[in-house]
N, C-alpha and C positions, 0 to 999 in steps of 0.2 A: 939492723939494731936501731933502735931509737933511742934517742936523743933530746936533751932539756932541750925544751921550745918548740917541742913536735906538739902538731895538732890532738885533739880526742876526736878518734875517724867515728862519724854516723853512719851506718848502714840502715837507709828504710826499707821498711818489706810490707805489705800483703799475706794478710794470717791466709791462711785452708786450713789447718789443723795443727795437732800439735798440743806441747805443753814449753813452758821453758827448761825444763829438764832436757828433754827431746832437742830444743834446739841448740844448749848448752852443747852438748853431746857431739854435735853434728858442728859445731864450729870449734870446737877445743883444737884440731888439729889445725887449722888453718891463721890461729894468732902465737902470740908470745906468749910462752907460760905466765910471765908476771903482771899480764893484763888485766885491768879490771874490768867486768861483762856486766855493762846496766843494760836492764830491756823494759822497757816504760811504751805506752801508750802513749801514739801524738797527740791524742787530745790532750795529755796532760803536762803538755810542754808547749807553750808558749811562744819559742822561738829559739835561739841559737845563743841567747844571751842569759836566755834564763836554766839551760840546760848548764851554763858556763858556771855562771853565778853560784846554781846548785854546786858542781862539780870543788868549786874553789872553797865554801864554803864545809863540803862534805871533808875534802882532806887536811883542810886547815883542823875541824875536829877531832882528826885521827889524829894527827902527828902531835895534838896538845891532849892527847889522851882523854875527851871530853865527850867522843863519840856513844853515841846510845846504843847501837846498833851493833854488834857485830863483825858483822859482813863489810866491807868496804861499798859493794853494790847497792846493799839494801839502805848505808848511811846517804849515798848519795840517792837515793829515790825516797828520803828521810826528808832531806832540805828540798829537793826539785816540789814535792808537796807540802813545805813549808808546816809539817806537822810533828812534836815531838814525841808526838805516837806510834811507833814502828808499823803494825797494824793499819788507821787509819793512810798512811802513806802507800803501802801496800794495795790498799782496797783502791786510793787514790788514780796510781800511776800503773795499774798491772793490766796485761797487755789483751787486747781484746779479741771477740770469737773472730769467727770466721768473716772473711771480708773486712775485716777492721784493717786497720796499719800500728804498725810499731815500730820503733827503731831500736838500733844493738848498738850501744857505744860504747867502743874499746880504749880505754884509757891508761897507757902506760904510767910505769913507774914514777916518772921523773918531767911528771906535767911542768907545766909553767904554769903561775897562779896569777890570773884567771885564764884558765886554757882558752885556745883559739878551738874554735867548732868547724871541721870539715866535712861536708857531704859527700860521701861516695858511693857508686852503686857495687855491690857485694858480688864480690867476685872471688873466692877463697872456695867455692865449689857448691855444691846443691844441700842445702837444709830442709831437713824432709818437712813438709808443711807450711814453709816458707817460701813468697814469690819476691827476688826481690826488685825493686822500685827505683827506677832514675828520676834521681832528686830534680833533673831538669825539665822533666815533663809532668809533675804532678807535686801540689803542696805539701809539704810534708808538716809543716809545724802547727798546731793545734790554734791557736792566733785567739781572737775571739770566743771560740768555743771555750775555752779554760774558765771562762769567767765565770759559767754554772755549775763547775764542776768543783773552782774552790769558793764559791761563794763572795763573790769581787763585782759589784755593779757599777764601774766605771769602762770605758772604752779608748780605745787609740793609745795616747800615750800615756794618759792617766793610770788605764789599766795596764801598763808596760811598767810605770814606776808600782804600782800598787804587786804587780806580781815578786820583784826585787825585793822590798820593802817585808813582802810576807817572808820569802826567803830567809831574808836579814833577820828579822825577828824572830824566828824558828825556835831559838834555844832561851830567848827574853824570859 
């Protein structure tokens, strides 16, 4: 069972095929019913901090019933693309063909705000379509590439605060 101050576990993977339905599917039996399931594209995640940021700032709009979205998943891939457009967030962060990478992040009940981010290789059994990815052999977070995908021409740490910053003002 988990517990306030448990991490939000990432699991990266390696598309072959599939849809998220499909992979939904295939890992419902392997977490906690009351988990929340984001599956985003690494290119459109930045790093571990801005995954966080997202996360903190998605449930903070739940719990003050200010949420756009729905979905608990879809409000947090609402904020990680810093767009108050469900839609355009969608188009943003949704996970790519084949050969691409994405990550699953399971985010229990009773996060800590701003969750801590853990990498782990996915070990809960075989997702049809999905390869998964030891975060210690291979980059997982989108880094620099983010910058064209949300329109951000700054780099390093400029574009570290510029991506927060988007976050933050999401709902402005």
């Amino acid at each position: 069972m988990r517990s306030r101050n448990d991490p939000v576990i990432v699991h990266p993977f390696r598309v072959r095929s599939g849809s998220i339905d499909d992979w939904i599917e295939c890992i419902k039996d392997a977490i906690l019913e009351d988990q929340t399931i984001v599956i985003a594209s690494t290119r459109s995640v930045h790093g571990p901090e801005h995954l966080a940021f997202a996360i903190h700032h998605a449930f903070r709009a739940i719990s003050r019933g200010n949420n756009r979205a729905r979905d608990a998943s879809i409000e947090v891939l609402r904020w990680l693309a810093g767009s108050r457009q469900v839609s355009k967030a969608i188009e943003a962060t949704s996970p790519p063909g084949p050969g691409g990478d994405l990550i699953i992040a399971l985010i229990g009940p009773d996060i800590d705000v701003p969750p801590r981010i853990e990498l782990k290789i996915w070990d809960g059994g075989p997702i049809e379509g999905l390869d998964p990815i030891d975060p210690e052999d291979h980059p997982i977070w989108g880094g620099d590439s983010v910058k064209e995908l949300y329109g951000i021409e700054v780099s390093g740490d400029e574009l570290r605060m510029a991506i927060l910053e988007m976050v933050a003002m999401c709902d402005l």
